[in-house]
C-alpha positions as a Python dict, from the first residue, in 0.01 Angstrom:
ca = {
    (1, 'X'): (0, 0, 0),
    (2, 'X'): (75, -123, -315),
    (3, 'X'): (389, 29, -508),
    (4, 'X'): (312, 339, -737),
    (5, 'X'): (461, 393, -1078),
    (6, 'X'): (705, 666, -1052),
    (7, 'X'): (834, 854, -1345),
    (8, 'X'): (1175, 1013, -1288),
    (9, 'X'): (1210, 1298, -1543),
    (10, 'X'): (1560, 1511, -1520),
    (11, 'X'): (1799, 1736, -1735),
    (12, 'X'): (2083, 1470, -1805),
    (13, 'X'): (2321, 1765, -1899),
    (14, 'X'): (2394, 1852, -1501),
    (15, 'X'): (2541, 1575, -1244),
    (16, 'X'): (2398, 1762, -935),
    (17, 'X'): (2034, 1745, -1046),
    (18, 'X'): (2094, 1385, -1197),
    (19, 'X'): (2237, 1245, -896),
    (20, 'X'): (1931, 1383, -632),
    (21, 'X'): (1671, 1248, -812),
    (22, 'X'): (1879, 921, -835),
    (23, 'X'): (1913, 883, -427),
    (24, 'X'): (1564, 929, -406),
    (25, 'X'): (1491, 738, -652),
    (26, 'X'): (1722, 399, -502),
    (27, 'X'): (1531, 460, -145),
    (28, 'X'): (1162, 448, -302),
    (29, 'X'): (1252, 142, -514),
    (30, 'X'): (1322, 6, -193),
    (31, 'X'): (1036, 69, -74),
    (32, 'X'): (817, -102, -339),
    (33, 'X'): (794, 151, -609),
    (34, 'X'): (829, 136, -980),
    (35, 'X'): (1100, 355, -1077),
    (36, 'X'): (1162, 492, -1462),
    (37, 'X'): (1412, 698, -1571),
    (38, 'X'): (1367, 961, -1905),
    (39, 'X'): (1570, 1244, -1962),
    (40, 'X'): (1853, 1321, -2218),
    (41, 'X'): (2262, 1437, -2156),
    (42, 'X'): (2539, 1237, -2068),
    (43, 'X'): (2494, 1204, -1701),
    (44, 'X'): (2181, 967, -1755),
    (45, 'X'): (2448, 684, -1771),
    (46, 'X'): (2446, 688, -1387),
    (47, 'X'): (2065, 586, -1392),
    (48, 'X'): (2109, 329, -1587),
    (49, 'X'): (2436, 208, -1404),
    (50, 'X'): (2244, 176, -1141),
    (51, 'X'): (1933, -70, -1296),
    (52, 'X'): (1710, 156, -1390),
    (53, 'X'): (1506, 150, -1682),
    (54, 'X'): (1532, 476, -1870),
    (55, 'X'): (1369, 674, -2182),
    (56, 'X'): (1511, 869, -2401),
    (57, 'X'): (1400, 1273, -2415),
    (58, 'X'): (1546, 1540, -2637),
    (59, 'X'): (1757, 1817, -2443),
    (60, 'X'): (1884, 2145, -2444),
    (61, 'X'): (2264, 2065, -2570),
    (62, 'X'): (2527, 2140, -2282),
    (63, 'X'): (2695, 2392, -2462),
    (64, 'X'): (2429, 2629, -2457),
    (65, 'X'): (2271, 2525, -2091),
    (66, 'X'): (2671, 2664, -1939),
    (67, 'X'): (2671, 2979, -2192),
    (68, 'X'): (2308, 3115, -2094),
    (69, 'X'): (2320, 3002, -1755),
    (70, 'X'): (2662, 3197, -1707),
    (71, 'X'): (2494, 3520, -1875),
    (72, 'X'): (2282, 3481, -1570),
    (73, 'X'): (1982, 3349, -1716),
    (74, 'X'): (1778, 3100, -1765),
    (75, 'X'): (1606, 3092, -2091),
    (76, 'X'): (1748, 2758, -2178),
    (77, 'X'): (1396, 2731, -2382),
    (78, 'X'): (1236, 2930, -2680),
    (79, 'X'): (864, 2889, -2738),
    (80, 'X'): (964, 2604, -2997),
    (81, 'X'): (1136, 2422, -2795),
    (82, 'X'): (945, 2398, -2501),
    (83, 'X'): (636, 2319, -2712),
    (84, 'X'): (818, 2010, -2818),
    (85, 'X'): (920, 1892, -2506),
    (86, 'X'): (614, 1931, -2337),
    (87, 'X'): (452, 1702, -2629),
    (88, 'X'): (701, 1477, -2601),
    (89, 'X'): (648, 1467, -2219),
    (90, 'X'): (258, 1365, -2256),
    (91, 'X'): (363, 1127, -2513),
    (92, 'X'): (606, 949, -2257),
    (93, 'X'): (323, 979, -1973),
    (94, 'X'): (77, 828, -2231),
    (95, 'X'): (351, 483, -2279),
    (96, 'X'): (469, 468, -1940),
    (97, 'X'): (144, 534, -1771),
    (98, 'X'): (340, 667, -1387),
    (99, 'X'): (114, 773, -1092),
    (100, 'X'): (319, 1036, -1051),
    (101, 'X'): (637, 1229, -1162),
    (102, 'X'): (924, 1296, -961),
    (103, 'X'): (1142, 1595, -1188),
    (104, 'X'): (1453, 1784, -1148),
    (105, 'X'): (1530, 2079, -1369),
    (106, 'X'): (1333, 1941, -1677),
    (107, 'X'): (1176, 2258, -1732),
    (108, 'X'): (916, 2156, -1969),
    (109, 'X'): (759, 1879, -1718),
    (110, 'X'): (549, 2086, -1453),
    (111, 'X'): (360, 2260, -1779),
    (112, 'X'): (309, 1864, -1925),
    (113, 'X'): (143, 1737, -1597),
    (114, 'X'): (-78, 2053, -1539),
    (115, 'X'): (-200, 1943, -1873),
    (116, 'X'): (-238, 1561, -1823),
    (117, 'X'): (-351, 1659, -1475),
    (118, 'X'): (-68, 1428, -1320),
    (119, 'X'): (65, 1435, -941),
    (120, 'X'): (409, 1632, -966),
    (121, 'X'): (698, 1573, -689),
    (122, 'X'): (951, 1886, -747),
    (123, 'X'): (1307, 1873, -633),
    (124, 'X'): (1452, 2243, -556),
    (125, 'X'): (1655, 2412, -375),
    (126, 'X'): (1518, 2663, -131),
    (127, 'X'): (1673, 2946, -330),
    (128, 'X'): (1466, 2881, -622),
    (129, 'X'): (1150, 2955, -469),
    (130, 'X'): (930, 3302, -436),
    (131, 'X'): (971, 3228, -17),
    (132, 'X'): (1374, 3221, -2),
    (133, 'X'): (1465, 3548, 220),
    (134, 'X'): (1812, 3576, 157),
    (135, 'X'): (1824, 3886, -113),
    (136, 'X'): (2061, 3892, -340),
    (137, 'X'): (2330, 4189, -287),
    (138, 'X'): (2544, 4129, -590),
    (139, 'X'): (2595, 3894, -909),
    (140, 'X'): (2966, 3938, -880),
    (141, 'X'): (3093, 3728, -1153),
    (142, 'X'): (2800, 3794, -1416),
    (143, 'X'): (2798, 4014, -1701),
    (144, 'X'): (2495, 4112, -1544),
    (145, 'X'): (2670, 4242, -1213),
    (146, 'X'): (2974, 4390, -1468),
    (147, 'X'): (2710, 4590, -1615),
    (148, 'X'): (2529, 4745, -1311),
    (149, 'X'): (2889, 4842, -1155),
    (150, 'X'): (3016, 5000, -1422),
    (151, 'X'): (2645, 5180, -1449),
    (152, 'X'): (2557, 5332, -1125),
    (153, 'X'): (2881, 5187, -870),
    (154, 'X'): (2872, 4884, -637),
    (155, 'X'): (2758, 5082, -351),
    (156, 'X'): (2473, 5268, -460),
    (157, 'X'): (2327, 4917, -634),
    (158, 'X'): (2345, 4764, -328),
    (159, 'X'): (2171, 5062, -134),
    (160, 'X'): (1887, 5054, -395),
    (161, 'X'): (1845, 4696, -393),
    (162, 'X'): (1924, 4695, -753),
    (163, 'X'): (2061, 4309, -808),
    (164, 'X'): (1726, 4181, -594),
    (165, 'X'): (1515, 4372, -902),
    (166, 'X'): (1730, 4250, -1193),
    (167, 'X'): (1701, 3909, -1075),
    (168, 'X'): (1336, 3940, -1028),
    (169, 'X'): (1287, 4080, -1385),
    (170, 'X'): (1517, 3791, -1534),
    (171, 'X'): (1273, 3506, -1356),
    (172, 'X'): (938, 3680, -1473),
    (173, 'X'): (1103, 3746, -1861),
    (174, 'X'): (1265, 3384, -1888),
    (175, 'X'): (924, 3216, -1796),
    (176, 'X'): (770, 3436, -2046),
    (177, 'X'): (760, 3119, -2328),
    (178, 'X'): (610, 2890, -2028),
    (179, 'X'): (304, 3171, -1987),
    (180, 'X'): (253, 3193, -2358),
    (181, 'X'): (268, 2789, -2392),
    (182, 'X'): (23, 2774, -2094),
    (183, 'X'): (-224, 3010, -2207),
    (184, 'X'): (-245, 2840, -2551),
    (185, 'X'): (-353, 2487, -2341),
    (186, 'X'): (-549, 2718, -2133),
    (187, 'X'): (-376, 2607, -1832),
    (188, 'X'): (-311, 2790, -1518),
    (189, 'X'): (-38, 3067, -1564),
    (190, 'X'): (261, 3167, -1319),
    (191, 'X'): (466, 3476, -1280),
    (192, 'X'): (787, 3376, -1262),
    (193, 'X'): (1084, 3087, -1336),
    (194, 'X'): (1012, 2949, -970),
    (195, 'X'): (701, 2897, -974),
    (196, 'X'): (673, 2712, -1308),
    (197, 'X'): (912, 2478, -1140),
    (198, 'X'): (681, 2389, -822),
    (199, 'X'): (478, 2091, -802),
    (200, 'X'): (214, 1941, -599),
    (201, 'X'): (462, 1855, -379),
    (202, 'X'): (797, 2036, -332),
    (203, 'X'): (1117, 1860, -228),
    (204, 'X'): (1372, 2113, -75),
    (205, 'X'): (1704, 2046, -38),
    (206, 'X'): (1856, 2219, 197),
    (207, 'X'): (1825, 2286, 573),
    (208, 'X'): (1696, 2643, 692),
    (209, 'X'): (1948, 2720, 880),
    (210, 'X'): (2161, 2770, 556),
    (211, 'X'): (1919, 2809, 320),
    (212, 'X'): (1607, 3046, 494),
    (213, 'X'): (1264, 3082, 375),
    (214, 'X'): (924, 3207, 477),
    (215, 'X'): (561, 3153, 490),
    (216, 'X'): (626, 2841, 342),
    (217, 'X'): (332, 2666, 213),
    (218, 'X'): (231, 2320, 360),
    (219, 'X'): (345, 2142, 16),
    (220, 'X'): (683, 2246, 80),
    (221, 'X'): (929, 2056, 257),
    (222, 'X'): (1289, 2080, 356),
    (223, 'X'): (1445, 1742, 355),
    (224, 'X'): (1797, 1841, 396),
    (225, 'X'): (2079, 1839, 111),
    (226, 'X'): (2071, 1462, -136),
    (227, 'X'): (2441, 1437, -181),
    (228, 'X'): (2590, 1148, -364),
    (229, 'X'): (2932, 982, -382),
    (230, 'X'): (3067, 786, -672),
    (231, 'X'): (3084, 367, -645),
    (232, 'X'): (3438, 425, -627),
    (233, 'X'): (3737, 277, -346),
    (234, 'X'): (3911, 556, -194),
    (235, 'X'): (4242, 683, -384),
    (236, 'X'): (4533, 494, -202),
    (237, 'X'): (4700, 831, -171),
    (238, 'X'): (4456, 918, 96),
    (239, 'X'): (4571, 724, 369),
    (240, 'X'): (4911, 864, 265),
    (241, 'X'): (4902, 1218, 348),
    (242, 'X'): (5051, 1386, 647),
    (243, 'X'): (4884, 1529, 936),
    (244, 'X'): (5127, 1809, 965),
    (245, 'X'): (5109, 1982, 644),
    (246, 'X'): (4802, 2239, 565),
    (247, 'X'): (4564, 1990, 312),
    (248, 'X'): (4396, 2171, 27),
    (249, 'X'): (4080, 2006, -171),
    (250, 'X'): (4047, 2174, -505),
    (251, 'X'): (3698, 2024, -720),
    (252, 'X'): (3479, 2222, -965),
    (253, 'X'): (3163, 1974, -995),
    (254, 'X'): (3025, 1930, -1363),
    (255, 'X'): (3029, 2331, -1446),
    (256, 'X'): (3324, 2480, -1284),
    (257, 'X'): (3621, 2578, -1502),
    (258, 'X'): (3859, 2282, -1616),
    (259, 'X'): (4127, 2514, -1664),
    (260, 'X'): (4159, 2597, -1289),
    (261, 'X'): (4290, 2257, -1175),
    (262, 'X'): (4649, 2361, -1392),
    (263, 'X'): (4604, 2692, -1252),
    (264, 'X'): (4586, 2543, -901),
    (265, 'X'): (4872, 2317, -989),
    (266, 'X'): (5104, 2612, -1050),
    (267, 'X'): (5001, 2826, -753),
    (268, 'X'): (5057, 2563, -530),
    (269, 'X'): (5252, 2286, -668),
    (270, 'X'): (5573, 2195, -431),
    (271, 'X'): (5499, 2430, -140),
    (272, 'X'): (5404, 2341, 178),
    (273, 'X'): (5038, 2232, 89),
    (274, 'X'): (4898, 1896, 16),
    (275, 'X'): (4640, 1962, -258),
    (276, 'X'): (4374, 1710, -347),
    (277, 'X'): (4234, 1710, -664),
    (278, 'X'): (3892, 1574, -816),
    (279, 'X'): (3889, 1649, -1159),
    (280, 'X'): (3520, 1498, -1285),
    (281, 'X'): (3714, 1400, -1616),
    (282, 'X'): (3761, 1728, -1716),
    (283, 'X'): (4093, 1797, -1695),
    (284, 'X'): (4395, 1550, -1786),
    (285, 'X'): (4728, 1629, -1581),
    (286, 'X'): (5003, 1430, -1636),
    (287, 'X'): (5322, 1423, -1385),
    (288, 'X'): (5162, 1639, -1133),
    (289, 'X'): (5427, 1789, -863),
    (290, 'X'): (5468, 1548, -548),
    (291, 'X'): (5286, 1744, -313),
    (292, 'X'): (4967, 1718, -545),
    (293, 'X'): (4734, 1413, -556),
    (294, 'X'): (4478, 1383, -806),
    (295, 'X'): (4167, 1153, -942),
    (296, 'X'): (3910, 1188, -1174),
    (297, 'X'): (3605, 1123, -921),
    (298, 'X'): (3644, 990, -598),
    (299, 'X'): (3392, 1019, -258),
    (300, 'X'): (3365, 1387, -210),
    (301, 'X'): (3300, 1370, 171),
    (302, 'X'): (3578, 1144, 241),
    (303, 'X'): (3842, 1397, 77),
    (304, 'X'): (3706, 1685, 212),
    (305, 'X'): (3692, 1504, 564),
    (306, 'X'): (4120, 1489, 515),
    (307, 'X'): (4109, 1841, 435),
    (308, 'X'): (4199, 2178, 599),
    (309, 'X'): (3980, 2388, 300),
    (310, 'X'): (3753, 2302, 17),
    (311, 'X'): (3832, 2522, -294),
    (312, 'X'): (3544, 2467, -534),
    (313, 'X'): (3320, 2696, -812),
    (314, 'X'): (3015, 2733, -521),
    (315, 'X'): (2819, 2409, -663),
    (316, 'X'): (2528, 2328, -350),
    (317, 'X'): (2623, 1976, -339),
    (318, 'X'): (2993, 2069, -288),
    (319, 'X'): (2894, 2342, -34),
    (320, 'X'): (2712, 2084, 153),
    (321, 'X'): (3002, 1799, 151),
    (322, 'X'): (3216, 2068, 321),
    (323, 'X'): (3019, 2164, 587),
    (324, 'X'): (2903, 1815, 629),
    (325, 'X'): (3276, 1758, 741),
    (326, 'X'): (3307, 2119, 904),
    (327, 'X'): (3594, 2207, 682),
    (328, 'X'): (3551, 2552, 569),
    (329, 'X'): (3529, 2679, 183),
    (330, 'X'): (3697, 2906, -49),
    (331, 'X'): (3430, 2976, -380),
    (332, 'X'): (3489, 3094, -736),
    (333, 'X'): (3138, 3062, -937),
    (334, 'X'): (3108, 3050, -1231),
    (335, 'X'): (2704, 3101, -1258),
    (336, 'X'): (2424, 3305, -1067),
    (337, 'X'): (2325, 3021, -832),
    (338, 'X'): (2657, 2917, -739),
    (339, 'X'): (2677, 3320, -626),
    (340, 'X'): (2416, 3240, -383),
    (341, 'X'): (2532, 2960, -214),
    (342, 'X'): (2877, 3168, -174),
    (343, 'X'): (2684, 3489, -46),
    (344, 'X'): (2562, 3255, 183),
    (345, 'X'): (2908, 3121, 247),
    (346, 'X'): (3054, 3449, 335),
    (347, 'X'): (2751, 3610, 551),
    (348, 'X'): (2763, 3266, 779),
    (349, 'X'): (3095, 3294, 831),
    (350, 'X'): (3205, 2927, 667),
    (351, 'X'): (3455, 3068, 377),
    (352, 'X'): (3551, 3303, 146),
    (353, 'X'): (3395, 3371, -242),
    (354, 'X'): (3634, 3539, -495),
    (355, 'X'): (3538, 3717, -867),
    (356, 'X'): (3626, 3449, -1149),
    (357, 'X'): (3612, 3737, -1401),
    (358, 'X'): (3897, 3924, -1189),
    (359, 'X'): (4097, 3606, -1147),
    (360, 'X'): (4427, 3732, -950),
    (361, 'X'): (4605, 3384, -845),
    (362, 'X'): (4777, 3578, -574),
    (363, 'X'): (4348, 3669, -390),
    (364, 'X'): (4351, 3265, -400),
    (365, 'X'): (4710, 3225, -215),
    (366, 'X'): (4564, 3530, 12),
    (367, 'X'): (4236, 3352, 108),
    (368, 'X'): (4411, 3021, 194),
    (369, 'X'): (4617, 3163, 402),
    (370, 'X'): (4323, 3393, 605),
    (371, 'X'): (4096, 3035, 633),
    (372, 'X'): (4366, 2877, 771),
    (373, 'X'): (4499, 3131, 1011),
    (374, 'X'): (4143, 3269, 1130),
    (375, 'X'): (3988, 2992, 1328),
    (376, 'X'): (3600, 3137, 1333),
    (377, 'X'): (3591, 2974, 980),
    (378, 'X'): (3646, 2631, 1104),
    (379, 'X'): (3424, 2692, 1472),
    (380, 'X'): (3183, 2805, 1196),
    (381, 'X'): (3173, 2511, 968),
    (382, 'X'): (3206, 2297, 1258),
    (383, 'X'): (2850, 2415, 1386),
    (384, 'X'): (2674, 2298, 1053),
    (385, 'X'): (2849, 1989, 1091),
    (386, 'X'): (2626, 1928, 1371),
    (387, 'X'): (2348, 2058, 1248),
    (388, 'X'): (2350, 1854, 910),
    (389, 'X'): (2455, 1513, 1121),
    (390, 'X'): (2038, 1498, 1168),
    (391, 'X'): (1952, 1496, 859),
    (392, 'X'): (1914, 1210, 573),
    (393, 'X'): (1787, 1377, 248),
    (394, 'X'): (1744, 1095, 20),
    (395, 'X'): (1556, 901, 329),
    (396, 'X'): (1344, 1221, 393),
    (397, 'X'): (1241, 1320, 35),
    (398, 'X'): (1153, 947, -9),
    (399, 'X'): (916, 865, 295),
    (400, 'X'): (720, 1210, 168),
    (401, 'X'): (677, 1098, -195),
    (402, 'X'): (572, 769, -60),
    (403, 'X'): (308, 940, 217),
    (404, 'X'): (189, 1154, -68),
    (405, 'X'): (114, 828, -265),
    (406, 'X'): (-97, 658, 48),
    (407, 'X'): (-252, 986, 126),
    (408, 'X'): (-355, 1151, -290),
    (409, 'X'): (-328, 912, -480),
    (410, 'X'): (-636, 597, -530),
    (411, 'X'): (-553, 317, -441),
    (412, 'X'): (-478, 44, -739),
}
């Protein structure tokens, strides 16, 4: 088969959703394909460090994507807005003429291909679809969840299911622009957030086991979690560390709170722990205490692999490093979806998730110190160890974009 044309479109403003689109995108390349790149935000860089050629699109600024997103929503988009992306969308398809579209989180993309009737790969996460089975319980760090509590109680929301129906409400009302835009194209509608995301063929990544769904369609696929490590040599401290002394790894992703690393510093600087610190830029400590070593980015698996707990804000890409290395996880989100990887955390046993808006450094020194001395966390994360040792995400997601080609898509 000859190589396809594959347009890459992603929301440069979040390093999780530009860096699984990027795997995939390296494997198909090698497997004939013509890759491009368009998206805006500063974590496009990564495309083009690695050769690819990219276009420029306009973006939601980050600012706003963290604010509204921590609200615990998701109307990133007015009617406006979404308007002009999705014209600037056909405009790119028009120039760079792809076969089909691979997108991550570029909201505006599914809505442009429906109209220029073009093949759409979707990455997702299995939580972001109308057949994930986990319900939510609680948005404990959202104003949302503040509001509800303080309303009716935690228990009685929880017996009434309460959380499940706001969340529900919040996908059908912040799609409400993309139904309005659609029926002005006279397109096909949808009825909520997920499924304005979904595509002709839907890339999930995550494994079931963690991440549960059912009656999934046939266009659905799990292909296990895309994780990616930064081009970078190990930190020489690494190979320095003792095996006798409890090893903490503290890292917050692109969205967690920059302020926590100093907060970490002085909860646990010269005690007994080793703590490991990945920054992602975002924080600048000079002098740290001995006992603390810290780099901007380094290979997430490899740290975590040298460590007796990862401490992180709940990020799915950090969830799965962890558990890749069966090292269990203490979680402080800072946004809805980082609440339901830790629910998921918690009810499989793997960790522990405490309330960022209730921030008591002394529940932090108290959950260490229960991971550590309860050993069903570790059996626990040890078991998804095993589990996730079958799986190859990029490789997976890959080999079904590239059967989808052969199989829907005319030959040259």
């Amino acid at each position: 088969m000859a190589g396809k044309r594959i347009l890459v479109t992603i929301d440069g403003n979040w390093l999780a959703h530009v860096t699984r689109a990027l795997e995939i995108a390296k494997v198909l390349r090698t497997m004939g394909h013509q890759i491009y790149f368009a998206g805006g935000g500063d974590y496009m860089r990564l495309a083009a460090e690695a050769d690819f050629s990219i276009s420029s699109l306009k973006t939601v600024q980050p600012d706003k994507l963290l604010e509204t997103t921590r609200r615990g929503r998701a109307n990133w988009h007015n009617y406006e807005t979404l308007k002009e992306f999705v014209e600037e969308d056909l405009g790119l398809f028009e120039r760079i003429e792809p076969d089909l579209v691979l997108n991550d989180m570029r909201l505006s993309v599914p809505t442009a291909c429906k109209a220029a009737n073009m093949p759409l790969a979707a990455i997702l996460n299995a939580s972001w679809t109308n057949y994930y089975t986990i319900k939510v319980r609680g948005v404990e760090n959202s104003r949302i969840g503040e509001f509800i509590r303080r309303t009716i109680g935690r228990k009685l929301a929880r017996r009434l299911g309460l959380a499940e129906k706001v969340k529900q409400l919040i996908l059908i009302r912040d799609s409400s622009c993309i139904r309005k835009l659609r029926k002005e194209m006279r397109l096909p509608s949808c009825k909520n957030l997920w499924e304005a995301m979904q595509g002709d063929l839907n890339l999930l990544c995550d494994i079931p086991e963690y991440a549960p769904t059912n009656d999934l369609p046939s266009h659905f696929s799990y292909i296990g979690p895309v994780t990616w490590e930064p081009e970078e040599k190990l930190p020489a401290w690494l190979n320095q560390l003792s095996p006798d002394r409890p090893t903490l790894y503290f890292t917050m992703g692109s969205t967690g709170n920059p302020g926590f690393f100093r907060e970490a510093i002085d909860v646990f600087g010269d005690t007994k722990y080793q703590c490991l610190m990945t920054t992602g830029g975002m924080a600048n400590i000079h002098q740290p205490p001995k006992n603390c070593f810290i780099a901007d980015h380094a290979p997430g698996s490899a740290v975590a692999g040298k460590s007796n707990v990862v401490i992180c804000h709940g990020g799915n890409g950090t969830i799965y490093q962890a558990m890749s290395q069966g090292v269990p996880i203490i979680g402080i989100p800072t946004m809805h979806d980082q609440e339901f990887n830790m629910q998921r955390v918690v009810d499989l046993g793997i960790g522990i998730q405490l309330n960022q808006l209730k921030w008591n450094r002394s529940d932090l020194i108290e959950a260490v110190e229960e991971v550590l001395a309860e050993k069903h966390y570790k059996t626990n994360a040890e078991e998804f160890k095993a589990i996730l040792a079958n799986y190859r995400g990029s490789r997976k997601g890959a080999e079904l974009i590239n059967g989808f080609c052969q199989q829907r898509l005319p030959r040259a």
